[in-house]
N, C-alpha and C positions, 0 to 999 in steps of 0.2 A: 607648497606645490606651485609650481612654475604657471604662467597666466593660461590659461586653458590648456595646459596640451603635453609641457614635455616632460615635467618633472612626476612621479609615482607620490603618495606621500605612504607613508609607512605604514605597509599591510595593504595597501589598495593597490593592487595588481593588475593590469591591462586598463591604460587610464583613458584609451578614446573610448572603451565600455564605461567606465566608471563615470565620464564627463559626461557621454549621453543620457543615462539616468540621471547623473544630476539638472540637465537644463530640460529632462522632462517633468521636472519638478516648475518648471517656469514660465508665465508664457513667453510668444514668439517676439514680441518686443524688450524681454527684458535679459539684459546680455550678460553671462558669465566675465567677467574680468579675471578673477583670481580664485583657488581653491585653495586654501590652506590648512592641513591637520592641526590638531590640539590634543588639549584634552585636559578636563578640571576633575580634580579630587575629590571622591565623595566617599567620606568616612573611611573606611579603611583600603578603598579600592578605586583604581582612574577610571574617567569615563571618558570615550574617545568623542571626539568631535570633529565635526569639519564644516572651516566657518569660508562660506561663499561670498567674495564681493561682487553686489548683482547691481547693472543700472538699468533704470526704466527710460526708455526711449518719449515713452507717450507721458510719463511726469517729468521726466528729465534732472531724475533724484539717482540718490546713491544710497543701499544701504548695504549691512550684512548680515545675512541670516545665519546662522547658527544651527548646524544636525550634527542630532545623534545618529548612529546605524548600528543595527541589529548584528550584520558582521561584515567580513570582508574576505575577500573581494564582495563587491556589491553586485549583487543581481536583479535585482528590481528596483523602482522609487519606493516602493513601498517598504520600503528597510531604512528609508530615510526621513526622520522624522525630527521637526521642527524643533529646535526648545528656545530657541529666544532670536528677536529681530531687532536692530540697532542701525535705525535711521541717522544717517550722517548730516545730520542738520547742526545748527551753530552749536548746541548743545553738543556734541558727540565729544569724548574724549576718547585717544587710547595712548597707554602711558605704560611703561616698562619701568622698572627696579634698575638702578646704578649698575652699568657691566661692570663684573669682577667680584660680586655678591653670590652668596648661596642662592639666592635667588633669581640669580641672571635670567634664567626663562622660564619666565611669567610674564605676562601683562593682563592689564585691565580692562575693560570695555564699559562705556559708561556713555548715558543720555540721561536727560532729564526725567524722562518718565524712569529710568533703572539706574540705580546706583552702581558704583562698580562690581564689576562679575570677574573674577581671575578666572584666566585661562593658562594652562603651561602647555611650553613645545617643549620636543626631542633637540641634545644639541647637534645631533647629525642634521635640524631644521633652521642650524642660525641662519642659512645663507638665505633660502627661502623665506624667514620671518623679516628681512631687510628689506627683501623683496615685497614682501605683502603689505608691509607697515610705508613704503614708499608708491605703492599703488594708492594707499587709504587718504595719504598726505595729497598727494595729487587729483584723488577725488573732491577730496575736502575746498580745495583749490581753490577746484574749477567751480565749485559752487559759490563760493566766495567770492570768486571774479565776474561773478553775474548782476544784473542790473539790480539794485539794492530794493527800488522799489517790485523786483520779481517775485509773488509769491510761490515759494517752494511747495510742490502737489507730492506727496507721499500718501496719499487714498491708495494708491496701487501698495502698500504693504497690508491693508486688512486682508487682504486677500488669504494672509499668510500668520499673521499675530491673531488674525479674528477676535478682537477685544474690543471691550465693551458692547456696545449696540446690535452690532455685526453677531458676534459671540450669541448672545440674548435671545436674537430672532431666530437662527438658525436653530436654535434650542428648543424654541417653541413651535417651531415647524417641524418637528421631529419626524412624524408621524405621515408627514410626505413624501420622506424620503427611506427611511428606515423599514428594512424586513428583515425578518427572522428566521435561517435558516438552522438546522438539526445538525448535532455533531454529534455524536459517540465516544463519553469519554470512562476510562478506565481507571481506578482508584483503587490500586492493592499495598496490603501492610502485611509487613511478617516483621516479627523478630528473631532474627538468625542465631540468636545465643551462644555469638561468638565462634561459628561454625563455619570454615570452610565452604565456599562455592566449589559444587558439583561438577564433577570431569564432562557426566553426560549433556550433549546440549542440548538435550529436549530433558532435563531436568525439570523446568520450573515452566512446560507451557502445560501443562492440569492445572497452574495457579495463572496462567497470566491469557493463557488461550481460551477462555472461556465462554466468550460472547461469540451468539450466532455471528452476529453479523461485525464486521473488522472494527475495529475501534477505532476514533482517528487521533485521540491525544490519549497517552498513558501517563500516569502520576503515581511511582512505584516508591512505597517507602519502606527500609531496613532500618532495624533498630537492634542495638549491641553488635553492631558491623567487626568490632573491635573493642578491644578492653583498653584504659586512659592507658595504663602502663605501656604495652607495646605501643601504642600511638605513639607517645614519647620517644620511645627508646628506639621504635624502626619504620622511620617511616616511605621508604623505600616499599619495604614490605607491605605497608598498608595502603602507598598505592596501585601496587603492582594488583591486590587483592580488590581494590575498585572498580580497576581497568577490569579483573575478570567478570564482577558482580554484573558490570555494565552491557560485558559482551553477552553474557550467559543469557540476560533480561532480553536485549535485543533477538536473542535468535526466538527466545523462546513466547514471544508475541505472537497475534494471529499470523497465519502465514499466506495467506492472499494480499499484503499488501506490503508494500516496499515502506520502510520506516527507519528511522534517524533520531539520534539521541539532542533533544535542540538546550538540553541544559542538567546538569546535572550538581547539588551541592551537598558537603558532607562537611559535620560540625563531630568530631571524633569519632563514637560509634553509630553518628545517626546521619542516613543518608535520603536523599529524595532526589530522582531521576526522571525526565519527563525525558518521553518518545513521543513523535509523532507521525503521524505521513509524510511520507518527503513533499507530496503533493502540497501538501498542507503549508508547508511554513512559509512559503512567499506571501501569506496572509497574515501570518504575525507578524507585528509591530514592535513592539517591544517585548523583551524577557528582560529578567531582572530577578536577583537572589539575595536573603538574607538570613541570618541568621541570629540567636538566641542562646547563651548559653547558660544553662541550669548544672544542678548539682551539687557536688562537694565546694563548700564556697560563694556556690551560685555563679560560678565561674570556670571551673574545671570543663564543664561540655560534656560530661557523662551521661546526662540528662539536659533536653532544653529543645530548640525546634527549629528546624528549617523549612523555608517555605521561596516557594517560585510565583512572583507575577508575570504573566504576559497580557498583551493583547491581540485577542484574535477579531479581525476585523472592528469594529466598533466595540466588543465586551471587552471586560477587564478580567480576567481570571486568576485565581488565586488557589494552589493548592500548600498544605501545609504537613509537616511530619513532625511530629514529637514524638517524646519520651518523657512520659514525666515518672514523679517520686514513686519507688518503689514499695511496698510491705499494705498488709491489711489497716493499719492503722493510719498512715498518711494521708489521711483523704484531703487536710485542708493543704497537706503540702503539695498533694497534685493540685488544687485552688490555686493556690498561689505561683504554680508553673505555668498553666493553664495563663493568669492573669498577668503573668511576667513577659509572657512570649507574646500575648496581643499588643500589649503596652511598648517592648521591646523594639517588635517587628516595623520598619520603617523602609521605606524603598526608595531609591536614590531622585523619584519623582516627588517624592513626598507622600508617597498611597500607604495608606495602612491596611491591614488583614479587611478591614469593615469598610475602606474605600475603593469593594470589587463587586460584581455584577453575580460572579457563581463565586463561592467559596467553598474548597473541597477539603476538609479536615481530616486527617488519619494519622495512627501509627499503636504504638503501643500507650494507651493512654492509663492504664495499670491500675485503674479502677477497680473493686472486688464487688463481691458478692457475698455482701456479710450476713448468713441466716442466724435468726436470735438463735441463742444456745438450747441444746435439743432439738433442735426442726431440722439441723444438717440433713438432707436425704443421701444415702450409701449407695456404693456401685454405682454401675456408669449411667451415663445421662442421656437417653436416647432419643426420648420422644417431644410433640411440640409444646406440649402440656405440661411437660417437665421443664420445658425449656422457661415458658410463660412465668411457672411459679421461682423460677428461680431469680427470673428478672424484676422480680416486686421487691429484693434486696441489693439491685445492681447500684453499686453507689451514685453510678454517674449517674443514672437516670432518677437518683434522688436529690441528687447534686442539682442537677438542672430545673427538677422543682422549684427547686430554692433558691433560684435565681444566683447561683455561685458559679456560675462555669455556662461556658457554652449558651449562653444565652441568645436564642434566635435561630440554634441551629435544630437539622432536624436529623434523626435518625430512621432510618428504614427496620419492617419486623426483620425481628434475629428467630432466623426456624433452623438454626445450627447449632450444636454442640460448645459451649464453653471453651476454648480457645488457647487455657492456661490451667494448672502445670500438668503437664505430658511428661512421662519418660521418654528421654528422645530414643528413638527408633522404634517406638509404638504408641497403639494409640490407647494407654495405659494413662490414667491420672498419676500424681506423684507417688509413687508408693517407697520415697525417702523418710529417713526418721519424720522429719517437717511435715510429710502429708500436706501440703500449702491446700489449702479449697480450690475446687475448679472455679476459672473464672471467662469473664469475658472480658480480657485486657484488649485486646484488639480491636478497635472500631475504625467507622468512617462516615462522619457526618457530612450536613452538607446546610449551605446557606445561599438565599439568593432569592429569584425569581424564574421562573420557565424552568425547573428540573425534574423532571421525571427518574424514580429510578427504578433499573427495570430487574435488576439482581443484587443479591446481600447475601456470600456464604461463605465458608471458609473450606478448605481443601484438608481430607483426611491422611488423603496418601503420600503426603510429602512428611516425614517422619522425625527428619538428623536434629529439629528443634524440641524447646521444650514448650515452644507455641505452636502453634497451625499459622500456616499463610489466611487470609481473608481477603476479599477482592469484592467491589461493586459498581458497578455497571449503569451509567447516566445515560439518557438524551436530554440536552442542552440545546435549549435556543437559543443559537448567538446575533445578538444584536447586528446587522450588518447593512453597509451602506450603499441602498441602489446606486449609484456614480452617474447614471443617466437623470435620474427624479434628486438628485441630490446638485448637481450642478445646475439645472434648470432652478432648482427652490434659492440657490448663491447667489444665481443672476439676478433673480430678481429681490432679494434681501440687499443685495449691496445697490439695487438701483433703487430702492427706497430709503436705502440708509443714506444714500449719496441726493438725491432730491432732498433729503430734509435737513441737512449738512446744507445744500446748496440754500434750501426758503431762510436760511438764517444769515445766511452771505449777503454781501453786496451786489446786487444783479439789476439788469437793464433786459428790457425785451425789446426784438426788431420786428419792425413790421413785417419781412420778411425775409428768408434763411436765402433764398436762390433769386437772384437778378440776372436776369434775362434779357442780352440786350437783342434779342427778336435775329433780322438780316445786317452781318455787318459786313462793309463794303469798305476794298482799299483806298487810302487818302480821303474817307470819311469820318469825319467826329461822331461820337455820339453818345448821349450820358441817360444816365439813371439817379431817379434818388428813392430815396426810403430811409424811416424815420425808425431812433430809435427813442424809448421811452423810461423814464426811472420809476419800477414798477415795487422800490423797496423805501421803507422810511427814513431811507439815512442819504443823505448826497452821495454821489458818485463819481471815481475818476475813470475814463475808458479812456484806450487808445487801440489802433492798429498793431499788434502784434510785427517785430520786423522774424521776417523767416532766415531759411539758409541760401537765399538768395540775397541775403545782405539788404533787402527792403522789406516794405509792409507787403507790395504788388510787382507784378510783372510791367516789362516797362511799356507796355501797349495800355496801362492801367495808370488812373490818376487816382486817388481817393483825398476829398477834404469834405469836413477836417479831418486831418491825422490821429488828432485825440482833442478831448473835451470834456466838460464837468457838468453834470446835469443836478438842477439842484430836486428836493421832494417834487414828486408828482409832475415833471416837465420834460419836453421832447427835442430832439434834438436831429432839424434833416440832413444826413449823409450824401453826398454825390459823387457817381463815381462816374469817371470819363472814361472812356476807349477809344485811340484814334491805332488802324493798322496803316503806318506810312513805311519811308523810305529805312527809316528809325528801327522801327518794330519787327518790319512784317519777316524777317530769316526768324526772330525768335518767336514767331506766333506760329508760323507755320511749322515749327519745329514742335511746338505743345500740343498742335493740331495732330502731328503724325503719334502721339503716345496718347493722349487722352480728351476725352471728349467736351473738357470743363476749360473756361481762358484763365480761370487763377481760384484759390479757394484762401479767402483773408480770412484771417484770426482777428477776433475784436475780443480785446482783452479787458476786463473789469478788475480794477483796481481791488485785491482782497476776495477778490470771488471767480466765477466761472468762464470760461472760454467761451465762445460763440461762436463758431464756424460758417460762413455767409462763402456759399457757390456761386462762383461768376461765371456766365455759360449766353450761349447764342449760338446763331448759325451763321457762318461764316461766309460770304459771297465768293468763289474763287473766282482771283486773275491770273491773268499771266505772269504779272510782278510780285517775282521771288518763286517762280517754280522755277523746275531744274531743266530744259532743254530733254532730257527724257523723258519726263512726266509730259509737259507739254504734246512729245509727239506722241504718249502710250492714248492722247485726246480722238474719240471720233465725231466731236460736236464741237460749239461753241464751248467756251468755258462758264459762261452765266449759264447754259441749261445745266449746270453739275451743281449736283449739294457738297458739303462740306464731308459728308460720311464719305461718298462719292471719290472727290479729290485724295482725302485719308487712303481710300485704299490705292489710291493710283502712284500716291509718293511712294508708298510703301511696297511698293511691285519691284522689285527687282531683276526681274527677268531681263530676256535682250529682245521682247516681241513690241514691235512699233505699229502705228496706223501707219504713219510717215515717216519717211528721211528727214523731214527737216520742218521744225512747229513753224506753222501758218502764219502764225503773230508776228515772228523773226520775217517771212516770205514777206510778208504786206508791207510792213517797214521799209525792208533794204525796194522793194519794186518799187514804192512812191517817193525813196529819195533819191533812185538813180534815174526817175525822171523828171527829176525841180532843177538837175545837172547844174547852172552858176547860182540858180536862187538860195542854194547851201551853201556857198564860199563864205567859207569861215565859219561854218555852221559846227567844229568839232574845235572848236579853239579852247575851249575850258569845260571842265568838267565837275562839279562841285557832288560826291557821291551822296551826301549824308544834307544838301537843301532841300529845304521843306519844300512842297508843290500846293501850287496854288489850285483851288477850286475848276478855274479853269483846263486841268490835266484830265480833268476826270472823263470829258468828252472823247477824249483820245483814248485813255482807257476801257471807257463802253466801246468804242469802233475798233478795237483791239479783241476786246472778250465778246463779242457779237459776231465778228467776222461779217462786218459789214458792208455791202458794196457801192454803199453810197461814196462821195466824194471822199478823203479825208478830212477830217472836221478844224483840224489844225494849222500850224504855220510848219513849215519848213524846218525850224527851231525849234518845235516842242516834241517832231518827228523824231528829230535827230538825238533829243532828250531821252525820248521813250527808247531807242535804241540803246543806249547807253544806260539805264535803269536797266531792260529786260535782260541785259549783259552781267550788271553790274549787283542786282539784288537776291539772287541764288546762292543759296548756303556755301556753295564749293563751286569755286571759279568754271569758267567755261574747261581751260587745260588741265585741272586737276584730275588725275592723282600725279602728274608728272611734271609739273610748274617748276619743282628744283630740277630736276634732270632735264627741261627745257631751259635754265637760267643760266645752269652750266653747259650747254653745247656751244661747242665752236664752228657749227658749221649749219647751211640750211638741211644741208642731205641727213646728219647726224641728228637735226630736231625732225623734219621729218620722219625718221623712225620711231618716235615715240609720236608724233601726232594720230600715226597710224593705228597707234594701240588704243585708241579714246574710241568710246560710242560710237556707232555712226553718227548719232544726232547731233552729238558734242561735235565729231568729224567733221560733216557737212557747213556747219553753223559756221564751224573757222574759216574753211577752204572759201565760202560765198563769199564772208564778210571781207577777207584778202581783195577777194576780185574786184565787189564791188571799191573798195577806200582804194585797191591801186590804179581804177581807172579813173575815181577821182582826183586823184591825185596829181596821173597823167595831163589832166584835162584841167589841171590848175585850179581844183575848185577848193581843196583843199590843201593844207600844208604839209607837208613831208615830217617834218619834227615833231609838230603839234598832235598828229595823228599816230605818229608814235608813240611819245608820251602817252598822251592818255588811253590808248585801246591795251597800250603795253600792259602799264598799272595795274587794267580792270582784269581783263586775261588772263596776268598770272598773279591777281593778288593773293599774296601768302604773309600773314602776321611772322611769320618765322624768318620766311628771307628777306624781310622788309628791314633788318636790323643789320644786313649786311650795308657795308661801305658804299658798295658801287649797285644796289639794286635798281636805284631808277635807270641809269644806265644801260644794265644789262636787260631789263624789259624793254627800252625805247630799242635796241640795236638788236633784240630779237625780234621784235613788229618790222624793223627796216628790212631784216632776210626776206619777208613775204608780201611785204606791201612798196616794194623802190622797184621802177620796172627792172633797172640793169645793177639790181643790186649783185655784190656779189658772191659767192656759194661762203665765204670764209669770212669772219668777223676779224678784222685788224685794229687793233693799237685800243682795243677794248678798254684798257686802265685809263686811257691817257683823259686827264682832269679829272680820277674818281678818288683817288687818293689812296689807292688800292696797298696791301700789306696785310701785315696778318690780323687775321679775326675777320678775311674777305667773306666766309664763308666755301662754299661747297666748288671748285672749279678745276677747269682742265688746265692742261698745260696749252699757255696760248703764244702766239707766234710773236718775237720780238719787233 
């Protein structure tokens, strides 16, 4: 089967149904990869399989499970049932037979705990089995390729094998989770003596209609269906003759309730058909058939038993149909049918007859009724009294005495007429030269626990045999599993099985799980520590777990030490640092807009358990690194706002503003455009990513206060903070349009895209033009330099940064808007850029 999705495998019909059933089998962390059919041989018949490669996200293991299913197409999980898990750890083998062997498909499965298991595919599956054994390979790999002192977590498979411990507990907690509800089950025997099924189809509901109330599982068994001879010689015939037996049974069940044949098996003339609710069978689990063959030989199948296990919800059921030896005298060779067919009887899980919860025995079991010589009573046998005295010669129930048969099972009163030999078409004893004794060859025992039974009789008016049909009538409490009270009792068996697993591991305890760094404030440091402890009798190695961000921490996070070795009984203090600067703060403020914690570190214990330690605080918002939106969606200072606060204002997307243009940006450009020469030279370099000194942060309070005192700064740090509040926003001031600005050739032609930005983005530009070109005018500033660097910040993009001529192209699109007499058209653009192909994105420009 193709990796989730495209490929059917054989017999499994509509595969995004099929796939959904299978990953409800799984939880939400643990990923289908591949589904592959099979299927292993058990004694004379295959069993299908389909074996899952599942990875676990939260172990970050690989195994493959292994399911049986009930049928196909699949309709429920519940048809999907485990038989073996195979953790892909350094043990794991899987090995194929030489292609070009009689054995070409086959392979093995093998772990340390399981020797190998043969599996075979279909060769319509070679292409697919290349496939699945190159997913496995590759799984294998990748766990191979992992850090060696990693220890590999497979606790996410008891989930699924439930062995040992896991297994144990649950077993003993049975009774928390386990209830008992009532089924109705049906258990009829006839021996059809070799007669024709009936044209009419309500032939056989006087034998099969008989309970008030609808029955929900029926368990029909015939006996002499057929003689050995025609078996042999036609058996087209003989099944065309099952097909009808089958249909006739069906129609002729209760008729209030919709029913389905869920198994049927026949051993020459002995057959056994199980019907049930249609309702019903998304509740079983398994069925499974076998058989026994007795007779001439003790292997002919003339005589011998078939018998069906299924499981309905949590019980095991088991019904059985024989035939055993015929004539008054056999009685130890019905014994030894009887003890051939329990012995015999094996089912491809390994359940014997006496490894079932109900067990429903029936058919023709040919026992007689031997009265001493002269006590025969004559004419017919009508009444209860009669019936009583003749059962104190019934073999079988002298049989049973004597502990030879049947042992453990129970029989229901018989207030029915003897059952054997009839002239068939009346209800006449033998009246052949043979005269045989009546007898009570027809029974149906029962074994188990919870069975009540509520009818035991036999039917007069079905005539064509030399038997009477017999039928009786169960309520069965089937074991079954509340799924609410049974997943609550899971959870906490595996979290006791997993704490006691863990007190035998290597483990350290922290002082505490959540570090709190209180108010943190930009271009402020600030640290934590807390201590961890070796709270187990063996030394210990820990370290920082590195995540899928390629570190142990986020880079606004420091942690030392990294890792370290604690020996018995000693502590070990952790300190973690936080600084939000010029460095950090796009990717703090980015974790701010998704979630409410600054990092969650893994402190990993060498051979033992994980530790999860939440980094979390309240963030002080500034203006440095919010976006020119945000800023103006402000109707206060930025220190009166909480961190939830600012969260929802980045995350606002609308186009509703307090203002045209953030305050922060106003105050800046208003107190530099009147320091007018005290700035010369004040935009000459620009370093994005230098660290800022203590000193900044003055500037930053008179920024996020909106204060009207003096400015508290130099001229220079003004002109810094400009250039920050420009430069430290996720997405440049001109984005989304920075390449469609880089490529213009003209002012009028950027102008149409500057029109498309924000107002507040808009505004922001258009000022900062005015103010740099009246500087500029008034010599306080440099023409180039002011290019340069406002160009950079403006349109910085990681993508056109890799072209040729990008610094260029940002300095000579800053000169369209900030040179007084610049003019509308960019000329001789390439010239010193070394321009050619792989320029990137541009127009055609003027020679």
């Amino acid at each position: 089967m193709e990796s989730v999705g495209d490929h059917v495998p054989n017999g499994l019909t509509g595969v995004k149904s099929s796939l959904e059933i299978v990953r409800e089998r799984f939880k939400e962390d643990e990923i289908i990869l591949y589904l592959f059919e099979a299927y292993q041989i058990k004694g004379p018949e295959d069993a299908n399989r389909l074996l899952a490669l599942v990875s676990s996200e939260s172990g970050g293991t690989f195994a493959i499970i292994s399911f049986s299913f009930v049928r196909t197409p699949l309709t429920s999980v519940n048809e999907l049932i485990i038989n073996k898990v195979f953790a892909i750890d350094e043990s794991f083998q899987l090995r194929q037979d030489c292609k070009g062997s009689i054995t070409a498909y086959q392979f093995d499965l093998s772990t340390a705990e399981d020797g190998p298991i043969k599996y075979y595919f279909y060769p319509s599956e070679s292409a697919s089995y290349d496939e699945f054994v190159a997913k496995v390979i590759s799984c294998k790999s990748s766990m191979a390729q992992s850090d060696p002192e990693t220890v590999l977590n497979f606790r996410w498979l008891n989930d699924y094998r439930q062995i040992g411990e896991v297994k144990q507990e649950l077993k003993k907690r049975e009774s928390e989770y386990i209830v008992y509800k009532d089924i109705i089950i049906y258990c009829a025997t006839w021996n059809v003596n070799n007669k024709p099924c009936c044209d009419n189809a309500d032939a056989l509901r006087s034998w099969l209609g008989c309970s008030e109330r609808a029955p929900d599982i029926y368990a029909i068994g015939l006996q002499e269906l057929d003689t050995p001879a025609k078996a042999m010689l036609n058996s087209t015939q003989v099944q065309a003759s099952v097909a009808q037996w089958n249909e006739r049974m069906v129609q002729s069940v209760h008729p209030d309730v919709e029913y389905e044949i869920l198994q049927y098996h026949r051993l020459v003339g002995i057959m056994l058909t199980v019907i049930v609710r249609k309702q019903l069978r998304q509740h079983i689990l398994h069925c499974r058939f076998k058989s026994v063959a007795r007779g001439v030989l003790n292997t002919l199948g003339n005589k011998g038993g078939v018998a069906i296990s299924l499981q309905l919800n949590e019980g095991y059921i088991c019904f059985v149909n024989s035939h055993l030896a015929a004539h008054m005298g056999y009685v130890e060779e019905r014994n030894q049918d009887y003890n051939a067919i329990v012995d015999g009887l094996r089912f491809d899980d390994g359940r014997t007859i006496s490894d079932h919860d109900h067990i429903f025995w029936l058919g023709d079991l040919n026992y007689r009724i031997q009265e001493p010589p002269g006590q025969q009573r004559p004419g017919p046998l009508t009444d209860a009294q009669t019936y009583e005295l003749l059962l104190q010669y019934d073999q079988l129930r002298q049989e049973m005495r004597k502990g030879k048969c049947f042992e453990g099972y129970t029989e229901g009163e018989i207030k029915f007429r003897p059952t054997y030999k009839y002239d068939p078409g009346t209800d006449n004893y033998d009246s052949s030269e043979k005269q045989r004794a009546p007898a009570y060859c027809d029974r149906v025992l029962w074994k188990g626990t919870r069975i009540e039974q509520l009818a035991y009789n036999s039917i007069m008016d079905i005539r064509q045999s030399d038997h009477k049909p017999v039928y009786a009538v169960f309520r069965v409490k089937i074991k079954t599993r509340d799924e609410i009270r049974y997943k609550r009792v899971q959870e906490e068996v595996l979290k006791a099985v997993d704490k006691r697993e863990n007190d035998n591991q290597p483990q350290i305890s922290v002082e505490k799980t959540v570090i709190d760094f209180g108010r943190v404030r930009f271009n402020e440091p600030c640290m934590r520590d807390f201590n961890v402890y070796n709270s187990c009798p063996l030394p210990v190695d820990f370290s920082f777990k590195e995540k899928d961000i390629h570190d142990i921490c986020e880079k606004w996070l420091q942690v030392d030490p990294r890792k370290d070795s604690l020996m018995i009984d000693s502590a070990r203090s952790i300190r973690i640092k936080m600084l939000a600067d010029v460095h950090t703060i796009r990717g703090l403020l980015k974790k701010i807009r998704s979630s409410d914690n600054f990092d969650i570190l893994i402190l990993h214990v060498e051979n033992g358990r994980d530790i999860f330690i939440t980094v979390t605080g309240d963030y002080q918002p500034s203006c440095f690194g919010l976006s020119m939106e945000t800023m103006c969606r402000t109707d206060r200072p930025l220190s009166e706002y909480s961190q939830e606060q600012i969260k929802h204002l980045m995350n606002d997307n609308s186009q509703e503003y307090c203002v045209t243009m953030p305050r922060e940006f106003f105050l800046l450009i208003d107190y530099l455009h009147k320091q007018g020469s005290k700035l010369e030279g004040g935009f000459h370099t620009f370093e994005s990513r230098k660290s800022l000194n203590t000193h900044f942060n003055v500037v930053r309070d008179w920024l996020d206060t909106w204060c009207d005192e003096e400015f508290p700064g130099t001229p220079q740090s003004a002109a810094q903070a400009l250039l920050l509040l420009l430069d430290l926003p996720d997405q440049p001031l001109l984005e989304p349009f920075v390449e469609d600005l880089l490529a213009s050739t003209s002012k009028s032609k950027a102008m149409d895209y500057i029109a498309l930005l924000s107002p507040p983005k808009r505004n922001v530009f258009m000022h900062l033009c005015m103010f740099l070109r009246e500087g500029i005018e008034c010599q306080y500033y440099d023409l180039d330099q002011v290019a340069v660097t406002f160009g950079r910040i403006l349109l910085r993009s990681s993508e056109c940064k890799a072209w040729p001529d990008y610094k260029i192209r940002c300095s000579q699109f800053m000169r369209l808007f900030i040179e007084s007499d610049g003019a509308d058209v960019l000329v001789n653009r390439n010239e010193g850029a070394g321009a050619g192909a792989g320029a990137g994105p541009r127009a055609d420009l003027p020679a």
